[in-house]
C-alpha positions in Angstrom: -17.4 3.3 -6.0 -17.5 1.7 -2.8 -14.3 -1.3 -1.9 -16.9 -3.3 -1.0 -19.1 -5.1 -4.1 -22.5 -5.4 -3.5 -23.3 -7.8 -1.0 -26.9 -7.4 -0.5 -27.8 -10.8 -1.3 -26.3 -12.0 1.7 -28.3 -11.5 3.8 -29.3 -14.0 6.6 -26.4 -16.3 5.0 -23.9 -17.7 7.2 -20.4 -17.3 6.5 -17.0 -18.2 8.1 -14.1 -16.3 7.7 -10.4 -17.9 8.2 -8.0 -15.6 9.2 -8.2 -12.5 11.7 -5.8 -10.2 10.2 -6.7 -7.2 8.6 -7.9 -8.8 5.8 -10.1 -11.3 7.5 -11.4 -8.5 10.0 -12.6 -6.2 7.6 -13.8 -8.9 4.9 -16.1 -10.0 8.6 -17.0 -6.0 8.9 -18.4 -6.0 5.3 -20.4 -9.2 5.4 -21.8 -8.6 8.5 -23.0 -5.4 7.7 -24.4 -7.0 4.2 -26.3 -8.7 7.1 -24.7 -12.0 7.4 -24.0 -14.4 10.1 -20.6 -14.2 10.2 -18.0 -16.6 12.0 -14.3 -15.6 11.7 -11.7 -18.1 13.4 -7.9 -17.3 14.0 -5.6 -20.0 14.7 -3.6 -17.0 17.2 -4.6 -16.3 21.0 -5.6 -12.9 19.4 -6.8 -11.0 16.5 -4.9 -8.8 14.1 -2.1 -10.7 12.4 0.5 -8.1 11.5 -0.6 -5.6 13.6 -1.4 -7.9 16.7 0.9 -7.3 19.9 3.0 -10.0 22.2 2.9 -9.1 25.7 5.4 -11.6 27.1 7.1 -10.8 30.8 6.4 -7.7 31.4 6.9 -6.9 28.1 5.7 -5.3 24.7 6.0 -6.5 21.0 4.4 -5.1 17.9 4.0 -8.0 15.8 4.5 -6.3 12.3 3.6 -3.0 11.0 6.3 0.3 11.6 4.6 1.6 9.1 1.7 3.3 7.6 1.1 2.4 4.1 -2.0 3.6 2.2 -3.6 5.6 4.9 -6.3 6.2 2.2 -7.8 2.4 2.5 -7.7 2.3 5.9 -9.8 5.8 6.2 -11.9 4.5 3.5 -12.8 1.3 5.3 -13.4 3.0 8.5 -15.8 5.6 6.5 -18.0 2.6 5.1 -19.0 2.7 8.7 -19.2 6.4 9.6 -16.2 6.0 11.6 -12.8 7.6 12.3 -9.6 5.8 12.0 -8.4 8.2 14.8 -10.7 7.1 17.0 -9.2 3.9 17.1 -5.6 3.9 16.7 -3.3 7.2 16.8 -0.1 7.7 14.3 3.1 9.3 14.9 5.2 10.6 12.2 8.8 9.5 12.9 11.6 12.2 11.7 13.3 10.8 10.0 11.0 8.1 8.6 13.9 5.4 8.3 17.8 5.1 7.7 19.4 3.4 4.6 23.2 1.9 5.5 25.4 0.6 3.0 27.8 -1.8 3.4 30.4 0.9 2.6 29.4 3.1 6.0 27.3 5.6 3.7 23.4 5.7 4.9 20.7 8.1 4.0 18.1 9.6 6.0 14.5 9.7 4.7 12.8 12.6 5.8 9.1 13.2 5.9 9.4 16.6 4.2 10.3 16.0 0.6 12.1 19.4 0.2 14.9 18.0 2.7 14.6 15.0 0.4 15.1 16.5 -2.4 18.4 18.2 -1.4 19.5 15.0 -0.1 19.4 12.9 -3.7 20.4 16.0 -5.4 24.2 15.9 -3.0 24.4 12.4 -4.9 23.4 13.4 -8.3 23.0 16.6 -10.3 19.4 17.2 -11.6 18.4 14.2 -9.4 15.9 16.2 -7.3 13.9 17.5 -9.9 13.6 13.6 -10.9 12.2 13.0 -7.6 9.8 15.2 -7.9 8.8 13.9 -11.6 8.8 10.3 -10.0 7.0 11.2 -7.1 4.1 13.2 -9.6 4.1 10.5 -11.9 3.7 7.5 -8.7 0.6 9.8 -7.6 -1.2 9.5 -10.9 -0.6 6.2 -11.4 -1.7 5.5 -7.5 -4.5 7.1 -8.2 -5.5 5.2 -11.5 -4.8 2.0 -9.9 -7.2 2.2 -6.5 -10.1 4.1 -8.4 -10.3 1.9 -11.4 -8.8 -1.4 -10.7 -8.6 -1.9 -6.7 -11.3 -1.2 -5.9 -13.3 -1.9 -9.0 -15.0 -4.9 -8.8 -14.5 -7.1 -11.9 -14.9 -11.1 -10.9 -15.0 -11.9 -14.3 -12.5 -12.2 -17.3 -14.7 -10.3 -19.7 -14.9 -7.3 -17.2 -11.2 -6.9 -18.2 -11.6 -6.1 -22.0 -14.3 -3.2 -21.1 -12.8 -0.2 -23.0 -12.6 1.6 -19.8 -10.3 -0.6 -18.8 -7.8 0.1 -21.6 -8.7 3.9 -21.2 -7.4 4.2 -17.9 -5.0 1.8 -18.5 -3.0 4.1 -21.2 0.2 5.3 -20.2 0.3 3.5 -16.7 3.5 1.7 -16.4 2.2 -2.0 -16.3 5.3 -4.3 -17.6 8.8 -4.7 -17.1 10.8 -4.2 -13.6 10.7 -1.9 -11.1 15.2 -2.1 -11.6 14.0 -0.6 -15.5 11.7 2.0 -14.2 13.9 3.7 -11.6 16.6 4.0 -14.0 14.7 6.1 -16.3 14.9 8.7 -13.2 18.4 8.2 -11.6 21.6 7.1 -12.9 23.1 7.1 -9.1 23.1 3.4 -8.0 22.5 4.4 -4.2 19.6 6.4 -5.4 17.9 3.3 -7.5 18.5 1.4 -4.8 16.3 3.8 -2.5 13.9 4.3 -4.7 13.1 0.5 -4.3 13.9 -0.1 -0.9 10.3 0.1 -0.1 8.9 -3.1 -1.8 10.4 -5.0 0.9 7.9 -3.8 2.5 5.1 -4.1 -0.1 5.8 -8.0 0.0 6.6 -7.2 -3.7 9.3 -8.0 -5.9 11.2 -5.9 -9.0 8.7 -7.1 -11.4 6.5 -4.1 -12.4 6.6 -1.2 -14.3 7.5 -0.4 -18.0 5.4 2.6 -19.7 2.5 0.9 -21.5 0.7 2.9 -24.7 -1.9 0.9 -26.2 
């Protein structure tokens, strides 16, 4: 499976593409390569929307992104074109990754080795770093199930939903409730639920996914 449906029949069509974030960048990337004539326009004095930069007074402002979520799409994307994300940007692990405070002067440090992790949530709660782990298995699995057969899976229409592959992949993936219910089947430790879901601030997502499905 390719991210990219098949956009052969474009070819020679002319296109325009609002928006020059990523999104818009790389949706321009595809179609010209399907052979389009593509125009993108960007309301901004420069391209790249949350990852652009502001240079003001001698001065240097990433406009968004700290950090690097799904590396996979963006190596997959540069791979369509037998290129290298590294040969275009370069990433550098921060140690620790970030720094939870509470309002009552405790704060965490997330790590980028999960052992050190692990230790970490187990000082708060007995048997808690062997949940991490679990959590962290089961997140993989389900990351996987969801990019392979339903991100980038094409399926424009309603019917392509109730193909029985769909409902095969789709057993045991945790598809209803909030992510407040899922966390707790893991940790008791308020501090730790609260870590666990720190990170959907950043997703642009809110507590709203996640009970165990088994149809």
């Amino acid at each position: 499976m390719d991210v990219a449906p098949d956009l052969a029949s474009l070819s020679g069509r002319d296109i325009v593409v609002i928006g020059g974030g990523v999104g818009g960048l790389s949706t321009a990337c595809y179609l010209a390569d399907a052979g389009a004539d593509v125009t993108l326009l960007e309301r901004n004095e420069q391209l790249g929307g949350r990852a652009s930069v502001m240079e003001r007074d001698g001065f240097r402002f990433d406009m968004g992104p700290s950090w690097y979520l799904m590396p996979d799409v963006f190596e997959r994307f540069f791979g369509h074109f037998d290129r290298d994300a590294s040969d275009y940007y370069e990433l550098n692990r921060l140690d620790p990754h970030y720094r939870i405070q509470w309002k009552d002067g405790d704060s965490m440090d997330l790590a980028p080795d999960i052992e050190t992790n692990v230790e970490r949530f187990e000082a708060y709660e007995p048997g808690a770093g062997d949940a991490l782990r679990s959590y962290l298995d089961e997140s993989e699995y389900t990351y996987d199930v969801g990019m392979e057969h339903f991100v980038y899976e094409d399926r424009p229409r309603l019917r392509d939903y109730l193909d029985p592959d769909v409902g095969k992949q789709a057993r045991g993936l945790a598809l209803l409730g909030s992510m407040q219910d899922h966390v707790e089947e893991y940790f008791d430790h308020p501090k730790l639920q609260q870590v666990m879901q720190y990170t959907l601030v950043f997703l642009g997502g809110r507590r709203t996914t996640r009970r165990r499905c088994t149809t």
